[in-house]
C-alpha positions in Angstrom: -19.0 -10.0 2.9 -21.8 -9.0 0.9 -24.8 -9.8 -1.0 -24.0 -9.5 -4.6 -26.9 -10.2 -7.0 -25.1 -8.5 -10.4 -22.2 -11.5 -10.2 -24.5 -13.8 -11.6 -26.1 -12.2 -14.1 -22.3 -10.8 -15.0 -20.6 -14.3 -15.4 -21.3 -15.3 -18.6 -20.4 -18.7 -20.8 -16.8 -18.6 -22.4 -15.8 -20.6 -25.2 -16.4 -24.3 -25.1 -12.8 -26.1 -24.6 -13.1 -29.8 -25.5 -14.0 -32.3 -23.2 -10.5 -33.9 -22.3 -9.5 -30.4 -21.9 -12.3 -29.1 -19.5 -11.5 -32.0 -16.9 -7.7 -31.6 -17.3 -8.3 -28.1 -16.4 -10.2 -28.5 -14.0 -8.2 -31.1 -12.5 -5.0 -28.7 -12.3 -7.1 -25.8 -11.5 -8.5 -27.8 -7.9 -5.0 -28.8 -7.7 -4.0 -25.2 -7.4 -6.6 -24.0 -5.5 -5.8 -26.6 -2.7 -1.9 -25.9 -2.9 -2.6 -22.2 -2.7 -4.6 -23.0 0.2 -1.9 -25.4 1.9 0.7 -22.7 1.3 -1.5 -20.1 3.1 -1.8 -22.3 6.1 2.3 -23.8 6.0 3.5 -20.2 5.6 6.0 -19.2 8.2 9.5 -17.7 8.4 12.3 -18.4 5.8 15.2 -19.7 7.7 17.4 -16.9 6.0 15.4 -14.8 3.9 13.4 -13.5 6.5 9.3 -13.8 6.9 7.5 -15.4 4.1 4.5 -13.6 2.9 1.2 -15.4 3.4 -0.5 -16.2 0.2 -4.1 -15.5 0.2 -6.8 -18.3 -0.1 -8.9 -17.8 -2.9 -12.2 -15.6 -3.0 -15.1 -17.8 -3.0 -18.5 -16.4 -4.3 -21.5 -17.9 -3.6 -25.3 -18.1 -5.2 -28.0 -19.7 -4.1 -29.7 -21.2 -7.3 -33.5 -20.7 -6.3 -35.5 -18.1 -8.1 -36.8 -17.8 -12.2 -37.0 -14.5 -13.3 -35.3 -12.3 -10.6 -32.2 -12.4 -9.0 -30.5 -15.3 -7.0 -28.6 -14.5 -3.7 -25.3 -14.5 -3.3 -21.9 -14.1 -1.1 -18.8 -14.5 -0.8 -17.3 -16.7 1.8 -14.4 -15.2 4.4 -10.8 -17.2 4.4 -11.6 -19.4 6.9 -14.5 -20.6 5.2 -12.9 -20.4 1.6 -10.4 -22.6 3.5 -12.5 -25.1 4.8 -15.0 -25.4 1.4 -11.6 -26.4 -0.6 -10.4 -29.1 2.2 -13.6 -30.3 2.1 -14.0 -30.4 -2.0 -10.5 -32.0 -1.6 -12.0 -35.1 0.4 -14.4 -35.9 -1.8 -14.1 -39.0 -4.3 -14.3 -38.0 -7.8 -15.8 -40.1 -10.7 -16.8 -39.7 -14.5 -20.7 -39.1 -15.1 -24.0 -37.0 -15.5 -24.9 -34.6 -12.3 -28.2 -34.2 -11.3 -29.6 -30.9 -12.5 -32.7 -29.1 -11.0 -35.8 -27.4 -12.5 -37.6 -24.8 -10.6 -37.1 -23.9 -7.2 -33.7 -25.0 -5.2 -31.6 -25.4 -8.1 -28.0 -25.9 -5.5 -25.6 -23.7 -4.9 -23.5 -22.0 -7.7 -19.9 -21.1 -6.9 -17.2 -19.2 -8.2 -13.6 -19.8 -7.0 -11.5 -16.6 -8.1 -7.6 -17.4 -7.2 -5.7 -14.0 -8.1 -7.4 -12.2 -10.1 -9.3 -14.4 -12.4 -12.5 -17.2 -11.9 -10.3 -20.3 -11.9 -13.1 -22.4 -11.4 -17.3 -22.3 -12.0 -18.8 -25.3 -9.7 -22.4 -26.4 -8.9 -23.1 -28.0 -5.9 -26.5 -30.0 -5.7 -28.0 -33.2 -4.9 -25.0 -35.0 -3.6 -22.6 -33.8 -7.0 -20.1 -31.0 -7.5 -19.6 -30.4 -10.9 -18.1 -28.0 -13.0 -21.2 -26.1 -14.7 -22.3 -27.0 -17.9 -24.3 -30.0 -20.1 -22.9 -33.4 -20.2 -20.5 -36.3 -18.7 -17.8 -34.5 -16.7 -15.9 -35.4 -14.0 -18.2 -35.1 -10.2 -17.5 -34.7 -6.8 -20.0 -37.4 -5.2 -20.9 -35.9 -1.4 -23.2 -38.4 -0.1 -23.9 -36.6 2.7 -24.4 -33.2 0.7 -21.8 -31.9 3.2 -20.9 -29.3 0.9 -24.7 -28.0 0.6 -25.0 -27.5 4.3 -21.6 -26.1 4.5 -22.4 -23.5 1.9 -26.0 -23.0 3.5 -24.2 -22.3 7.1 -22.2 -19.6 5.6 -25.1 -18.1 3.9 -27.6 -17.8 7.1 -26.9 -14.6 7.7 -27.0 -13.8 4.1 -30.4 -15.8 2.9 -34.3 -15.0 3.9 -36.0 -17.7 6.4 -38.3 -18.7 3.3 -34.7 -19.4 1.3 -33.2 -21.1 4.6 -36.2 -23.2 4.7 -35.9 -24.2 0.8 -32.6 -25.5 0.9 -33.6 -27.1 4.6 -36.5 -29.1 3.1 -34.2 -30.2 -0.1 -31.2 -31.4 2.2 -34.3 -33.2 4.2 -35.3 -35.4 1.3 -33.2 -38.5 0.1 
């Protein structure tokens, strides 16, 4: 793991697909992501074709939406915790609506989801919602209990100052 900076600023907006095709996108994209994911962890001998190969979970990056005017930190997650992030996604309910966005300071965290070779998948995470990124009604994730926050803060400890630690603490704190 490291602490890449530049993919932020590198990922740029694509073109605009319509509105009924972003969520059916992103719809079968999470669908793929979680069945790559359940093939990694099913993956076993073939009864006659001899051992399967394992196929990789997806590489997750990470950034920390919190500065204006330099760059945010970011990371990428190892297997395990690639694994667990799209189980969790997974479990959450997912409805129709507006996410919350945030102004300065802790703006949530930003992540990539990169399944062979290409970014299958641009969330946001903040505030209880993971949405895909961009304006508008879209289809959320609702997390209640921000579960995916302090997930993705717990893998970024080692990664993140104690002044960014501390941010993100005092946002989860609040209701």
């Amino acid at each position: 793991m490291r602490r890449n900076n530049e993919h932020a600023a590198a990922a740029g907006p694509g073109p605009r697909p319509s509105p009924a095709d972003g969520r059916a996108r992103r719809a079968t994209l999470l669908a793929a992501v979680a069945a790559l994911l359940i093939l990694a962890g099913c993956a076993g001998p073939a009864p006659s074709a001899g051992p399967a190969t394992p196929v990789a979970a997806p590489r997750v990056t990470v950034t920390l939406g919190i500065y204006s005017g330099r760059p945010d930190p970011s990371w990428e997650l190892d297997p395990a915790q690639s694994a667990a992030l799209v189980r969790l996604l997974a479990s959450l309910p997912a409805v129709t609506g507006v996410p919350p966005e945030g102004g300065l300071g802790y703006r949530g965290f930003g992540l990539v989801i990169d399944a062979g070779g290409q970014a299958v998948e641009r969330l946001v995470a903040y505030r209880g919602a993971v949405a895909a990124q961009g304006t508008g009604a879209r289809q959320v994730r609702t997390d209640p209990t921000r579960s995916v926050e302090r997930l993705l803060l717990e893998t970024g400890r080692s990664w993140l100052t104690p002044a960014e630690i501390t941010a993100v603490e005092a946002d989860l704190g609040s209701p």
